[in-house]
Every structure is written in structure tokens, then in C-alpha cells.
C-alpha positions as CSV (number, residue, x, y, z in Angstrom):
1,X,42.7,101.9,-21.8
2,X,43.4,104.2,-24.9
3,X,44.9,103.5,-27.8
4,X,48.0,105.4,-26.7
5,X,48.7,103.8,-24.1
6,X,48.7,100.0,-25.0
7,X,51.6,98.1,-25.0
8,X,53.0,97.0,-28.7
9,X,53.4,94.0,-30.1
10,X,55.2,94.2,-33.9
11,X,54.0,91.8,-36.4
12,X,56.7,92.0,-39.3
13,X,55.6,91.7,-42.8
14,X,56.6,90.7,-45.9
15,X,55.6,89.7,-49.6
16,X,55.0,85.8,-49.5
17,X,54.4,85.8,-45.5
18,X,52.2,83.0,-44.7
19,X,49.4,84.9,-43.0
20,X,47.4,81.9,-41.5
21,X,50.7,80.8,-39.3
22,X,50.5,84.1,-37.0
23,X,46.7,84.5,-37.5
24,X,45.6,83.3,-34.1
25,X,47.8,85.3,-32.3
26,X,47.5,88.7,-33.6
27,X,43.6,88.1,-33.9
28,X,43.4,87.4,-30.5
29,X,46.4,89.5,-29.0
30,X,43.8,92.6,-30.4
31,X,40.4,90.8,-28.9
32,X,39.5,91.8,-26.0
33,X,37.1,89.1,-25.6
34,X,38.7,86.1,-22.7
35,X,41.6,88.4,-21.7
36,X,43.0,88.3,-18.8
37,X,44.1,91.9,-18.8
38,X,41.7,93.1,-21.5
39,X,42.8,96.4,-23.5
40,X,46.5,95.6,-22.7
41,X,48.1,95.3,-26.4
42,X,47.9,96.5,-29.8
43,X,49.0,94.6,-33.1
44,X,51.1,97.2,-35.1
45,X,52.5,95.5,-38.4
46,X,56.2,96.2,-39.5
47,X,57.3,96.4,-43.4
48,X,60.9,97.4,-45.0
49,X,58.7,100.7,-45.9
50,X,55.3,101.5,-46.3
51,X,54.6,99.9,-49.6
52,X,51.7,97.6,-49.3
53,X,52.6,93.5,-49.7
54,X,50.9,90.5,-51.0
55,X,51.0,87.8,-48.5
56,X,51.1,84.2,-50.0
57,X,47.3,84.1,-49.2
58,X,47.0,87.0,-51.7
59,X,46.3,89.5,-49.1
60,X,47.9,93.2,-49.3
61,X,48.7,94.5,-45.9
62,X,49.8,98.2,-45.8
63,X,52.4,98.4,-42.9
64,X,52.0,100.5,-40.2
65,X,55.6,101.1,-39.0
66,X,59.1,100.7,-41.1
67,X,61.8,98.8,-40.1
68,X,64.5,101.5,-39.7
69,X,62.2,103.3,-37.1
70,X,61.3,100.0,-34.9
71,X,62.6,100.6,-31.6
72,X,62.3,96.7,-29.5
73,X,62.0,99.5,-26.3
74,X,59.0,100.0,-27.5
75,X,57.8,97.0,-28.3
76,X,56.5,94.0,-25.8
77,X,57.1,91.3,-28.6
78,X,58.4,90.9,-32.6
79,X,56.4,88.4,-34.5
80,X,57.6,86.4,-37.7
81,X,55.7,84.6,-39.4
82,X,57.1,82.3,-42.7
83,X,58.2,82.8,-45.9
84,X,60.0,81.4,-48.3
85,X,62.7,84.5,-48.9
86,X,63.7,83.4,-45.2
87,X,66.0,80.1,-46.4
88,X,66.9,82.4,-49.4
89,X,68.6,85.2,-46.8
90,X,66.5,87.6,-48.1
91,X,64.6,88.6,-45.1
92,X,68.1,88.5,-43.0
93,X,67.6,92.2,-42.6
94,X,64.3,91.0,-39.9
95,X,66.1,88.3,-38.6
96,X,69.0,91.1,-37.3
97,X,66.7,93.2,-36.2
98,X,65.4,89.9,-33.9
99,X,68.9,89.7,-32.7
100,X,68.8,93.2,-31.4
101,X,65.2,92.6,-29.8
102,X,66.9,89.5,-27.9
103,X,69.9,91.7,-27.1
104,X,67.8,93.8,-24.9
105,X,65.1,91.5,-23.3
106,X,62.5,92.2,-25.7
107,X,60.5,88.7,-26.8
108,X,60.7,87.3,-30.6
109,X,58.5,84.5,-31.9
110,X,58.8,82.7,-35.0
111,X,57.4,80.5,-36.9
112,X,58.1,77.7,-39.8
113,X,60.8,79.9,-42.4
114,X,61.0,82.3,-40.1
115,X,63.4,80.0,-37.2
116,X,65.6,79.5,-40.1
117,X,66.0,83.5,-40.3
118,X,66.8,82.5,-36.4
119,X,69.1,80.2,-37.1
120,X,71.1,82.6,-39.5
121,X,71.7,84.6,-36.9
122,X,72.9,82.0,-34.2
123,X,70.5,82.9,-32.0
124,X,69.5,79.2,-31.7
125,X,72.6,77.9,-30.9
126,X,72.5,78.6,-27.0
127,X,68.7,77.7,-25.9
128,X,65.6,75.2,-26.5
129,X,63.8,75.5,-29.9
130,X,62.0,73.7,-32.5
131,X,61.0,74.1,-36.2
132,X,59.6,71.8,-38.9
133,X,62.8,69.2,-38.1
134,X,66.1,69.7,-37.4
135,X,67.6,69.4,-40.7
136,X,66.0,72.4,-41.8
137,X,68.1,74.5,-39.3
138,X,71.3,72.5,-39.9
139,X,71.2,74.3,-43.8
140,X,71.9,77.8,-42.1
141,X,75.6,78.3,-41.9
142,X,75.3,79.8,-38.7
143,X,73.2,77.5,-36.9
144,X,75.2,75.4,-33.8
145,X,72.1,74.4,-31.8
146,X,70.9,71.3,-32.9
147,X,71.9,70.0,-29.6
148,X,69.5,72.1,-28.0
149,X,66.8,70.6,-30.7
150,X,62.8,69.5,-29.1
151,X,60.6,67.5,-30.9
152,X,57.8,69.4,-30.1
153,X,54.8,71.3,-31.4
154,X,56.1,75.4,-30.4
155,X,59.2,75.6,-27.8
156,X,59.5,78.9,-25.8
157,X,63.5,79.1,-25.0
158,X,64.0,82.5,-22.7
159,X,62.5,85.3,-25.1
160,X,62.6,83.4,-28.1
161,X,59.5,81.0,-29.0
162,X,60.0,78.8,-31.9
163,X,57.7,76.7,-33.9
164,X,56.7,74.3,-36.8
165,X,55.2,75.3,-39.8
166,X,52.0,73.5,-38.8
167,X,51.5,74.6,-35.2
168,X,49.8,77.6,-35.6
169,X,47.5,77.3,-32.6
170,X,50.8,76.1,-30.4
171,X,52.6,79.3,-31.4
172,X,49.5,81.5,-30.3
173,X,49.8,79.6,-27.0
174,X,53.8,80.3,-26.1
175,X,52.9,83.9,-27.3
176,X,50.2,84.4,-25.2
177,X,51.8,82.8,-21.9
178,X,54.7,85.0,-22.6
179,X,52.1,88.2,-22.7
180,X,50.5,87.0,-19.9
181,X,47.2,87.4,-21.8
182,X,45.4,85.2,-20.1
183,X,45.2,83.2,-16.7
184,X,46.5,79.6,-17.1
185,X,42.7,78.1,-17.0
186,X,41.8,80.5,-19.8
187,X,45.3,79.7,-22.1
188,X,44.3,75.7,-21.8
189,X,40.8,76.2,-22.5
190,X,41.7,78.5,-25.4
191,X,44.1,75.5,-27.1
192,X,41.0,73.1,-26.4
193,X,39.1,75.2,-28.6
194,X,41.0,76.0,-31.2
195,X,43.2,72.9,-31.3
196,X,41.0,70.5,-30.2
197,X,37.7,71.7,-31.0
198,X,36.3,70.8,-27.5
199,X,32.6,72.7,-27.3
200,X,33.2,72.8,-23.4
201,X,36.4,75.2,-23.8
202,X,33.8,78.0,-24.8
203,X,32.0,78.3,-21.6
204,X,35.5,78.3,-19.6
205,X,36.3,80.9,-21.6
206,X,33.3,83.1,-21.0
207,X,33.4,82.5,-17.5
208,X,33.9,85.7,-15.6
């Protein structure tokens, strides 16, 4: 499949993002390697403009795609990772653009800061999700959900996945069942892996 013609997932970045919480996905949303449609997606990164940012792991990321000019019909899934400017409001102008990927059918995911940039918006307030605790969420003005609350690692509720700040491995798995990227013997081995570390995983994995 060339380049042209993969579908897009949008990575959004930001100065201070937490790189290693959306690692896993994007890595492995680009590897061909264990797919079960190999060659289907692309990782193209999203910035307020082209300026280059630091990531709180001190890595500068030039963006491949503004903002203004991201389209969610052309996209197959928006990705947020963390940051602090999300509890600060400052990233608000990501977490709208989320709202108008949801409004259309397009998948977000988000992770640790970032699901308080989703509870800003409100978009929590009707379906299952999770973060680091509840409490976190019940500091955005906006946020009406917490009866729809789980206790649990990453929650996928319709097209919006939600995580903690330390379930990076569980946000790469609600990402990748919602991309279909792999078949479901594949996605489980994958979490033994990498979650768990199991050496028997790896030959699941590279089964044909």
C-alpha cells in the first residue's frame, strides 16, 4: 500500500507532552511487523503550527500538519497524549477540536492530562471513561460524568478511549482494537508482551 493511500491517524503535539504515554501506540500503529492488516495507517503529528516543540522528555518534534488545516474526515483517529497545560486550559483549543472529531464519528483517545482537556469539554459526561481518579475530572467545570466513572486501567466509551497516566500499554490496546490492527489473538499476546513481559507472547506474535 503507498504512502498516499494509508489511512491517518493524528497524533497532536504540544510543548510539555509526555511522549512515553502515546509511545506504544504510534510505534506500533506505523510497524508493520504483527498487523493484522499490515501497511493500513500512517502516524501524522498535529502542532498549533509548524514550530518544532520540546516534549517533557526533551525531545523536539517538528509537526507535520497544523491544527487549523486538520480535517477529522480525514483522519481514522486523534491522539492526545498528557501535559500539564491541559488542567491549566491552555490546550482547550485540542480539546475542541476532539469535540468536533466526536461530532462526526471520528475516534479520540486520551490519555492522563489529556481526559481532563475531555472533561472541559463535557464530552465525558454521557459515556464510560476513566483517568488517574475521579477527582481529577471533578476540577473541570464542565465535567458531569462522574457517574459514568470505571476504575479501570484504559476505558473505550463509543469513540472516545480514556486512560490513566500510567497505562500506557492499556491505551495502545483500546487504540488498536478500535483500528482493528490486529486480530484478537494477536492484541492479547501483544499486552502479554509488553505489559506482562511473557517471552511466550513473541512467538504468537510471529505466527503467520
Amino acid at each position: 500500500m503507498s504512502e498516499t493511500m494509508k489511512k491517518t491517524v493524528h497524533a497532536a503535539i504540544y510543548d510539555g507532552l509526555a511522549d512515553w504515554e502515546t509511545g506504544h501506540a504510534t510505534a506500533h500503529i506505523n510497524r508493520d511487523l504483527w498487523q493484522q492488516h499490515p501497511g493500513t495507517y500512517r502516524v501524522v503529528t498535529v502542532g498549533r503550527t509548524f514550530d518544532p516543540i520540546t516534549t517533557l522528555g526533551g525531545n523536539r518534534i517538528v509537526p507535520d500538519l497544523t491544527l487549523a488545516d486538520l480535517d477529522p474526515a480525514d483522519s481514522a483517529m486523534l491522539i492526545l497524549a498528557g501535559s500539564d497545560d491541559w488542567i491549566t486550559g491552555e490546550l482547550d483549543d485540542f480539546g475542541r477540536k476532539a469535540a468536533e472529531f466526536l461530532q462526526v464519528g471520528t475516534p479520540v483517545a486520551a490519555i492522563c492530562g489529556a481526559t481532563a482537556g475531555m472533561a472541559r469539554q463535557g464530552l465525558f459526561n454521557d459515556r464510560p471513561h476513566t483517568s488517574a481518579v475521579v477527582e481529577f475530572l471533578q476540577a473541570q467545570e464542565a465535567y458531569k460524568g462522574a457517574e459514568h466513572y470505571v476504575d479501570a486501567d484504559a476505558v473505550t466509551g463509543g469513540d472516545l478511549i480514556s486512560a490513566g497516566p500510567s497505562e500506557p500499554v492499556a491505551f495502545a490496546r483500546e487504540i488498536f482494537a478500535k483500528l482493528d490492527l490486529y486480530t484478537p489473538e494477536k492484541l492479547q499476546a501483544w499486552c502479554r508482551l509488553y505489559g506482562e513481559s511473557d517471552p511466550e507472547a513473541f512467538f504468537v506474535l510471529m505466527a503467520p
